[in-house]
FIBA-350806 format. One line per 2 residues: their letters; for each residue y, z, x of C-alpha. Coordinates in steps of 0.5 Angstrom, whole numbers, plus 2048, in hexadecimal, padded with zeros to 3 digits. Layout:
N
a) Y:Z:X ~ ...
//
This chain:
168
xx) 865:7C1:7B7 ~ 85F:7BE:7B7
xx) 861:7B9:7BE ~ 862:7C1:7C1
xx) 85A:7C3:7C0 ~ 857:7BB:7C2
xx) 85A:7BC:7C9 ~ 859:7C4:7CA
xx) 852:7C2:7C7 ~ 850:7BB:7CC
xx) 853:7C0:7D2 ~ 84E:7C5:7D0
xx) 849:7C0:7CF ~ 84B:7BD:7D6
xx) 84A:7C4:7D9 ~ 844:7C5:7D6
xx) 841:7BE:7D8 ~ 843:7BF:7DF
xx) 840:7C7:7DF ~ 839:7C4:7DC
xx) 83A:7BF:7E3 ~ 83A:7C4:7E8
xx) 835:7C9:7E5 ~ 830:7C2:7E5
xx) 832:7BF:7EB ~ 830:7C5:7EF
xx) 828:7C6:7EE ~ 825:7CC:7F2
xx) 821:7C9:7F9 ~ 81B:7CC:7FB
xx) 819:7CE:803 ~ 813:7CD:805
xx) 810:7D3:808 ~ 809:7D2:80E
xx) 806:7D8:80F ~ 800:7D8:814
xx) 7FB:7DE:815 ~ 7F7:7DD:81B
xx) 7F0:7E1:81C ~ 7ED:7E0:823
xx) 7E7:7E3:826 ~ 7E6:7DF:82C
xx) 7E9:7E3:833 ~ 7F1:7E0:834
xx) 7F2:7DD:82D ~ 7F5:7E4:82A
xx) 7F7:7E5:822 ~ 7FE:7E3:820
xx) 802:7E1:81B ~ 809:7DC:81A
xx) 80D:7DA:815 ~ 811:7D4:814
xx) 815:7D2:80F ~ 819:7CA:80D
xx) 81D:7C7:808 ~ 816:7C1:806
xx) 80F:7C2:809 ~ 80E:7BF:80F
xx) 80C:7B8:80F ~ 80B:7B7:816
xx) 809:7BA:81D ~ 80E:7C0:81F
xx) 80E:7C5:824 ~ 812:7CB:822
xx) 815:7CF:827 ~ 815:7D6:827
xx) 81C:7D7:826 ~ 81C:7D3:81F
xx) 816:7D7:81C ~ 816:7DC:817
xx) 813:7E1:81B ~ 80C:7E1:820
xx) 807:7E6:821 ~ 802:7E6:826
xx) 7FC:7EC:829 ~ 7FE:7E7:830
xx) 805:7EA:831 ~ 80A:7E5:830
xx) 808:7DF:82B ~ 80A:7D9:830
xx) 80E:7D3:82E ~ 80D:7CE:82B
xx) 809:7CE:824 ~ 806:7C8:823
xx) 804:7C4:81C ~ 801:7BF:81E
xx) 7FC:7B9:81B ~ 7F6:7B9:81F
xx) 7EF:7B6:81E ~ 7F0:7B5:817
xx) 7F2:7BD:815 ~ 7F9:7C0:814
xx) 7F9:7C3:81A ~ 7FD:7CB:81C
xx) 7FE:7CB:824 ~ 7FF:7D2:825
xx) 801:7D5:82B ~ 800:7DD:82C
xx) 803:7DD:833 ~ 807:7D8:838
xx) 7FF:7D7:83A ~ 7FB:7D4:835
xx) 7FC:7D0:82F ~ 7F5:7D1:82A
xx) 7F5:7CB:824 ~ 7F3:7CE:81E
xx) 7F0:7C8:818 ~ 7F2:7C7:812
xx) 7F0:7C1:80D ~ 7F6:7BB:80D
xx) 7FC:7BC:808 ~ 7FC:7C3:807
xx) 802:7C2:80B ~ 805:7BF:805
xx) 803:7C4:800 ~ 804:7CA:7FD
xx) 7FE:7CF:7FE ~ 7FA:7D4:803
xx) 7F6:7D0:807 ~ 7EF:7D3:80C
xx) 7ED:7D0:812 ~ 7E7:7CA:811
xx) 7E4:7CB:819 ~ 7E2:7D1:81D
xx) 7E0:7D6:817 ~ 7E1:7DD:818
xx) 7E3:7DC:820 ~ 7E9:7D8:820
xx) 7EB:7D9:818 ~ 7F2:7D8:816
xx) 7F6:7D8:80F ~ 7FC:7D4:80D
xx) 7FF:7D5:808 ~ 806:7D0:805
xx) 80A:7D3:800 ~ 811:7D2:7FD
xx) 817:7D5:7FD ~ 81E:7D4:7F9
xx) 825:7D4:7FC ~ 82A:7D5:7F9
xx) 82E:7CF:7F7 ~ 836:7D0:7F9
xx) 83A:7CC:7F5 ~ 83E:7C7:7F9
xx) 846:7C7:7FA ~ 845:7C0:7F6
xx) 842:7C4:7F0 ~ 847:7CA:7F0
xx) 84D:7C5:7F1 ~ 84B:7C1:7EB
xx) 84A:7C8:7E7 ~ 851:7CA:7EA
xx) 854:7C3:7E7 ~ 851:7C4:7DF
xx) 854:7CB:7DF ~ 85A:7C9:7E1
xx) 85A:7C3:7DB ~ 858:7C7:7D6
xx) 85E:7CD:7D8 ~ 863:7C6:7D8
xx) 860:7C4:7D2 ~ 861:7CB:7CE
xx) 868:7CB:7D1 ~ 869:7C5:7CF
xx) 868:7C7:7C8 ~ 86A:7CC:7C7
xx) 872:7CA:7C9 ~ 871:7C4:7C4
//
């Protein structure tokens, strides 16, 4: 009787050491959400607003075709295509497009694009203003097939192990 319990008692300990694994083994990843506010008082330049998120913040100058955007909104019409984030004199720079026409660049200190925070505008004060903030936003992790295949083994090891112990 007591070989019976030790073996129902390691494929129990199996299953438990392989359901604490998947739990571990999947950690929540955080989106980076970039959203822009611009504020313009100068003929052509229009107010608008975009949204953009990706997986890690953006390290290097990108442009964001309107397509990929979360959404985009202008008093110009249409917003034009691409955003851009760029790198320029020193500043983290947001290049918005109110329309096909125009691209108006929008100054942040260098690095906010790496952080998390709301950020305004270092140049042109109320004529040209714009807002960024960066947030984070967590997906939801989907177990692997890996993950519920192993989940799957140790389940069918502690029902063979109680079988097995009970006909003995």
């Amino acid at each position: 009787m007591q070989r019976k319990s030790r073996t129902f008692g390691q494929a129990l300990a199996g299953f438990l050491a392989g359901a604490a694994l998947l739990m571990a083994g999947g950690s929540a990843n955080a989106d980076v959400v970039y959203s822009f506010t611009a504020n313009s008082s100068y003929s052509g330049f229009g107010t608008g607003a975009f949204s953009f998120t990706v997986p890690t913040f953006i390290s290097t100058p990108d442009y964001i075709p309107l397509a990929s955007l979360d959404s985009c909104t202008t008093s110009l019409g249409t917003c034009g295509s691409p955003q851009g984030f760029l790198s320029m004199s020193g500043y983290d720079t947001v290049g918005f497009r109110p329309n096909e026409f125009s691209t108006v660049y929008y100054y942040f200190d260098a690095g906010v694009f790496s952080q998390f925070g709301t950020f305004e505008t270092v140049l042109f004060g109320t004529e040209q203003h714009g807002t960024l903030t960066i947030t984070s936003v967590d997906a939801q992790d989907v177990p692997e097939p890996a993950s519920i295949a192993l989940a799957a083994i140790a389940l069918c090891a502690v029902g063979a192990a109680r079988r097995r112990g009970a006909k003995q």
